[in-house]
C-alpha positions in Angstrom: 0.0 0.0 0.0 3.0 2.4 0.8 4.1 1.8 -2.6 1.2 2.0 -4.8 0.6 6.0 -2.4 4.1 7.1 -3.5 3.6 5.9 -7.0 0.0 7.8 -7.0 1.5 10.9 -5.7 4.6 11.1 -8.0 2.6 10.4 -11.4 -0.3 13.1 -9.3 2.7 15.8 -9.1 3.8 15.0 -13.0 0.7 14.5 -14.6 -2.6 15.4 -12.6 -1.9 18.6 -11.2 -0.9 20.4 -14.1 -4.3 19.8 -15.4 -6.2 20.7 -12.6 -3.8 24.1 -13.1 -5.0 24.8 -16.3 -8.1 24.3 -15.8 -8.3 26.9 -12.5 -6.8 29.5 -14.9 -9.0 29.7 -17.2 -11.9 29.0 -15.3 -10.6 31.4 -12.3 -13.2 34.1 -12.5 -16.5 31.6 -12.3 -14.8 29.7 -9.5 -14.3 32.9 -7.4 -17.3 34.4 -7.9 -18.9 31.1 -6.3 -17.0 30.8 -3.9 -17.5 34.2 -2.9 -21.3 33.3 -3.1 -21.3 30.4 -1.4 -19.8 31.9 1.8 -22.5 34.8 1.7 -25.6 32.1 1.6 -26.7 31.3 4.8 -29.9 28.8 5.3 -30.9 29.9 8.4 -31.2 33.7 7.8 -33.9 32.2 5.7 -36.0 31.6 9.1 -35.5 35.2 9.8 -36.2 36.4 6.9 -39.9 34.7 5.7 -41.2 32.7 9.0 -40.8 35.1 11.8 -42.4 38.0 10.1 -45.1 35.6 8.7 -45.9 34.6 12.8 -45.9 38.3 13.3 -48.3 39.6 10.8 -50.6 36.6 12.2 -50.1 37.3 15.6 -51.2 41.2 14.5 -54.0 40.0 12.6 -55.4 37.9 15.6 -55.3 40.8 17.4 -57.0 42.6 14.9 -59.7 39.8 14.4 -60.3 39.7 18.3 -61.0 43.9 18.6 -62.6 44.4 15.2 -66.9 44.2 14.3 -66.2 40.4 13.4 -67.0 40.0 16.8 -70.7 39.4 16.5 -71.8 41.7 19.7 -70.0 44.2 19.2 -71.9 44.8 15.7 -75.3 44.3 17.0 -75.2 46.7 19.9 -73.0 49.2 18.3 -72.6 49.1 14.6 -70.7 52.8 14.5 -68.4 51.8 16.4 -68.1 48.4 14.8 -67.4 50.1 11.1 -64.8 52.9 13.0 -63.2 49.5 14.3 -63.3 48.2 11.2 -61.5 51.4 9.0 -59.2 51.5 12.0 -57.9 47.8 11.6 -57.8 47.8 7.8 -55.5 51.2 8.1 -53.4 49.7 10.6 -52.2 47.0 8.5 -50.1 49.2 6.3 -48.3 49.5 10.0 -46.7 46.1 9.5 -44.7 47.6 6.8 -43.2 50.5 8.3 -39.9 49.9 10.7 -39.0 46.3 11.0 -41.9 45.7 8.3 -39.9 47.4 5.3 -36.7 45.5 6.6 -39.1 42.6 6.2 -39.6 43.2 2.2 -36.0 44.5 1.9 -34.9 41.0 3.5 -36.9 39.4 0.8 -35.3 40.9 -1.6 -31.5 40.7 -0.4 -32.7 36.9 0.4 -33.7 36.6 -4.0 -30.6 38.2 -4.8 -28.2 36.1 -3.2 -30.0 33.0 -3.5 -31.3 32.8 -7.0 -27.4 33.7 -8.5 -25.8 31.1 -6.1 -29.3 28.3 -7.7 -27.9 28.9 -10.8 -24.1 28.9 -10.1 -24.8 25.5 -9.0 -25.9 24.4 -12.8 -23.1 25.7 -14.1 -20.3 24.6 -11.5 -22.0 20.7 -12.5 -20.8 22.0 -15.9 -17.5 22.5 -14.4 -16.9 19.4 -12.6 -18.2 17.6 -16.0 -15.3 19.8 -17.8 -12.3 19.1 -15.2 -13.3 15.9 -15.5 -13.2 15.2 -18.9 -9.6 17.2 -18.8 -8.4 15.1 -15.9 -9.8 12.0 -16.4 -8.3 10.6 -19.4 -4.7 11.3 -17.5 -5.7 10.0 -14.5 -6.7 6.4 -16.0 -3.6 5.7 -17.7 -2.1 4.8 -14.4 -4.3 1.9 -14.6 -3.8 -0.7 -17.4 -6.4 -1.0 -20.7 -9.0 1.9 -18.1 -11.2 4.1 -19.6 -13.5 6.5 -18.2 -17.0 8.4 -19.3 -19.3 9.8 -18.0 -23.3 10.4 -17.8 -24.1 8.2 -21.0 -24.8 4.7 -21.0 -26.0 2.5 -24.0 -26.5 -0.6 -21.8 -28.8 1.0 -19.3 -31.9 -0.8 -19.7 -29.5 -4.4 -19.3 -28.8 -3.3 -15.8 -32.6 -2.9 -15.1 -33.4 -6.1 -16.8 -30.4 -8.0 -15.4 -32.3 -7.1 -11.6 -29.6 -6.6 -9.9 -31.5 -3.7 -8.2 -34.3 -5.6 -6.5 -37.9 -5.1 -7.4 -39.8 -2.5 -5.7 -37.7 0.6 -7.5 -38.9 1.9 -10.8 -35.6 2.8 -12.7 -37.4 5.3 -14.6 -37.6 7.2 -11.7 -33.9 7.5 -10.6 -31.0 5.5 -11.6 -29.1 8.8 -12.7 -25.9 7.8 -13.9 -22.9 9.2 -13.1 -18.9 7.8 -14.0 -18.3 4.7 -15.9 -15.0 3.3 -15.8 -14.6 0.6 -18.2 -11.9 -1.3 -19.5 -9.8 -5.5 -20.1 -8.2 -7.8 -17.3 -6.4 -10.6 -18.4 -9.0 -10.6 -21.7 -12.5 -10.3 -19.4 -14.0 -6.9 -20.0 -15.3 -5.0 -17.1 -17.1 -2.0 -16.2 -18.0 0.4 -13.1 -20.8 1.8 -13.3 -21.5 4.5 -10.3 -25.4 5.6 -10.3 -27.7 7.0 -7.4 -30.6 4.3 -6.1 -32.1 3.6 -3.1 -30.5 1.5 0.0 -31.3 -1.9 -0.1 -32.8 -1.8 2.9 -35.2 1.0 1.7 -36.1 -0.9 -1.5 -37.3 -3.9 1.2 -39.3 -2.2 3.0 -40.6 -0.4 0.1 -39.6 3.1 1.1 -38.5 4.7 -1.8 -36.8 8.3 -1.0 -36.9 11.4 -3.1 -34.4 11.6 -6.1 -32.3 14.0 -4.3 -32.1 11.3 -1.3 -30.7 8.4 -3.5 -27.0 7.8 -2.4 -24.0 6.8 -5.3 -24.1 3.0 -5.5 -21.9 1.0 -7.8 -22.8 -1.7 -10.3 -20.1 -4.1 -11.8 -20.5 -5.6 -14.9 -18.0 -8.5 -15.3 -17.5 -10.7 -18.5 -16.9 -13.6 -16.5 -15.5 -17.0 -18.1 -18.2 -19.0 -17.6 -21.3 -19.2 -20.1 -24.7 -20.0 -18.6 -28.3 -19.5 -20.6 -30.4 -18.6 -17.9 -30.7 -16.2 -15.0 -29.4 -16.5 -11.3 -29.7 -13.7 -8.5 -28.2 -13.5 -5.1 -30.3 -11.5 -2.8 -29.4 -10.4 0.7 -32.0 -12.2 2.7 -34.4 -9.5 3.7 -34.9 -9.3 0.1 -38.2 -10.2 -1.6 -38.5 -12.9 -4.2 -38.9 -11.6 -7.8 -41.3 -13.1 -9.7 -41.3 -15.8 -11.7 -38.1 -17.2 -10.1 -37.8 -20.7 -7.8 -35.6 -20.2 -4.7 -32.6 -22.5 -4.7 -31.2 -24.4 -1.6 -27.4 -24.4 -1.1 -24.9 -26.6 1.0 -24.1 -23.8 2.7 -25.6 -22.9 5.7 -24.0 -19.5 6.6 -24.1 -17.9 3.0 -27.6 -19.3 3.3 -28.7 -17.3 6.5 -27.5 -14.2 4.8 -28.4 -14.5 0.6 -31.2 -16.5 -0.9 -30.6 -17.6 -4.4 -32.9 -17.1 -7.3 -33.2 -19.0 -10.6 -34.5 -20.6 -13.7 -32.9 -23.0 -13.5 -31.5 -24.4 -10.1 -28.7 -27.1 -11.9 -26.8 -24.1 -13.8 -27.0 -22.1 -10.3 -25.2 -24.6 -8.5 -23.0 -24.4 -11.3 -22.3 -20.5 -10.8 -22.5 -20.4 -7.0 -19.7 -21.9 -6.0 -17.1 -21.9 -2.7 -14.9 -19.5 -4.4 -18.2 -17.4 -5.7 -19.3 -17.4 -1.7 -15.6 -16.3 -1.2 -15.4 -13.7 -3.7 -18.3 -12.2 -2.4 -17.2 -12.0 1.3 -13.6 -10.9 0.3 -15.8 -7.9 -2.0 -18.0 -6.7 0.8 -14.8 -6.6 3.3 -12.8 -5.0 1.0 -15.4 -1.9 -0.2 -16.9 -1.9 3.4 -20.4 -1.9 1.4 -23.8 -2.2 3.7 -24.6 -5.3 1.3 -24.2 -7.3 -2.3 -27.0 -7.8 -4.7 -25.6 -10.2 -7.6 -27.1 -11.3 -11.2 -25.6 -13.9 -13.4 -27.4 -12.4 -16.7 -26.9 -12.3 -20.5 -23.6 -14.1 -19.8 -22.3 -10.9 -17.5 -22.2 -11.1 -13.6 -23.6 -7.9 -12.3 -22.6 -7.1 -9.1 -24.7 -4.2 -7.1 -22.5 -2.8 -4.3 -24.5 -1.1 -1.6 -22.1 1.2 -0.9 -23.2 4.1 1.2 -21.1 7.5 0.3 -22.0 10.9 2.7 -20.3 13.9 0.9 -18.5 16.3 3.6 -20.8 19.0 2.0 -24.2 18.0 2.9 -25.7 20.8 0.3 -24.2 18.7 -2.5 -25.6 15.3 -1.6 -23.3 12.2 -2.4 -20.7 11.3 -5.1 -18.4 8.7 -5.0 -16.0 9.7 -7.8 -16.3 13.6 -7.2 -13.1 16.2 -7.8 -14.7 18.5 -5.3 -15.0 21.6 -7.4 -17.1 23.1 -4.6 -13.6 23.0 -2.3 -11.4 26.1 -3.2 -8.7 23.6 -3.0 -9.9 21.4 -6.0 -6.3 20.9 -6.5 -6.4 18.9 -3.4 -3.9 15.5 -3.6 -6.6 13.7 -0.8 -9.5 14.1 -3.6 -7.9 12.3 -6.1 -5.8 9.7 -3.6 -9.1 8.9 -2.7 -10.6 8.0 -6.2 -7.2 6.3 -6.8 -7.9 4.5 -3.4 -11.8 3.2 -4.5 -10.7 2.7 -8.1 -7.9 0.0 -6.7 -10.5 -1.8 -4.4 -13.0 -2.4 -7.0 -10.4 -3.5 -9.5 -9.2 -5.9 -6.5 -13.2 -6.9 -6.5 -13.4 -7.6 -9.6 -10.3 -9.9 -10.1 -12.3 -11.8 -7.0 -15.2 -12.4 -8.9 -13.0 -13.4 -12.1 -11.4 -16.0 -10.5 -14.4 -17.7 -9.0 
């Protein structure tokens, strides 16, 4: 490990940097004008500025309700009095707006002008990130052999969903954003990683599905493993449900049995994929990634692999992404951001030479 981190940091110092360089120079001016956004917006001013005033004018117009001719008596012994009540509290709300009242509308607007640049700042730093990428990138994956990266487009997307590797009970049409592919030949077996945003596992069981801007970055492998099987086989954690049209198949084994259930059309070739050093491969994967759980799919002669691999961003405001450069840091040039990325990329290329050999 000491090796591989002082050969990551000497081709990052030669080769990595100096893109991320360029790329802050000529993008300097839209950097620093978010940042210097960013650092102005602050969420809970919000509170301040629309909620407390809202409880005011309510509290006021109570008040108003209580002493005015709504109140039935009042009108019927005394209607002058009731209409000069009346006039009095429909003038007096023009009151609200003088003092703290004009701050009130002046906070509003100070509030729409700092937010509604920073919204859109946000569409265009994703523009960013998509740009240093595609300039860093390219370099960055030729310190692995025969990998190539993309990112966003994926002709094979409906073969994940059919493959069900993502457990029914999530509609792929209403997430499964895609995010970086890596793709690329180990010892002649193609592979690919596929990071995407889908629920937790766990949520798909008990069939609560969060808002798209809930999902967390998950990882699907693809694996052109050796063996060739014509049917399909799934691996489900256990608190998974059955998918249709599938017979559950017993195993020998009664601890990879407590924690998967095996799914298949045909239970002779599933015996046939499932093996010790499959059970093994699949152990040694979830120990290595530190995932919350496994999904697998022997499909269309590819292993799919879904990694439940929960990611929490350190900026909350920009949800989750495994592979991210961090554009929203002012140090994007930051040797940790991509040592990390380097440090995930090695783990799932270990994961996948797992699931090759068994």
């Amino acid at each position: 490990m000491k090796v591989e981190k002082e050969y990551f940091i000497n081709y990052y110092n030669q080769k990595i940097r100096p893109e991320i360089l360029k790329f802050t120079k000529q993008h300097k001016v839209c950097l620093e004008k978010f940042n210097k956004q960013a650092k102005n917006v602050k969420p809970k001013s919000l509170l301040s500025v629309f909620i407390m005033p809202a409880l005011k004018f309510l509290a006021f117009f109570i008040l108003i309700f209580i002493f005015s001719p709504f109140n039935e008596a009042l009108f019927n012994k005394a209607p002058m009095v009731a209409i000069a009540l009346m006039i009095f509290s429909v003038l007096s709300i023009p009151l609200l707006f003088v003092g703290s009242g004009i701050k009130f509308v002046l906070d509003i607007f100070a509030a729409i002008n700092v937010f509604l640049p920073f919204y859109n700042n946000l569409t265009s730093l994703s523009e960013l990130e998509s740009q240093i990428k595609k300039a860093v990138m390219p370099v960055f994956c030729q310190m692995f052999k025969n990998l190539k990266w993309c990112h966003g487009t994926y002709q094979n997307r409906l073969q994940i969903f059919n493959s069900k590797v993502i457990p029914a009970g999530f509609d792929y049409k209403k997430g499964y954003d895609l995010d970086d592919i890596f793709y690329g030949v180990i010892d002649d077996v193609r592979f690919e990683i596929i990071e995407l945003k889908v629920p937790l596992l766990s949520n798909i069981a008990s069939n609560n599905i969060p808002k798209e801007q809930e999902m967390i970055s998950s990882i699907v492998l693809k694996i052109d493993i050796n063996k060739k099987f014509n049917n399909h086989t799934l691996v489900y954690p256990s608190y998974c449900e059955k998918p249709l049209d599938f017979i559950e198949t017993q195993l020998e084994d009664v601890v990879f049995e407590y924690k998967y259930n095996v799914y298949t059309h045909n239970e002779t070739e599933a015996r046939y994929l499932i093996t010790p050093k499959f059970m093994e491969a699949l152990n040694n994967a979830k120990r290595v990634l530190k995932c919350e759980d496994i999904c697998c799919s022997f499909y269309n002669n590819n292993l799919f692999v879904l990694l439940d691999y929960k990611v929490k961003s350190e900026n909350e405001l920009f949800g989750h992404d495994l592979f991210s450069v961090n554009i929203y840091n002012e140090n994007i040039d930051d040797v940790h951001i991509y040592m990390k990325i380097f440090s995930e990329l090695t783990n799932f290329l270990k994961v996948i030479n797992y699931f090759k050999r068994a």
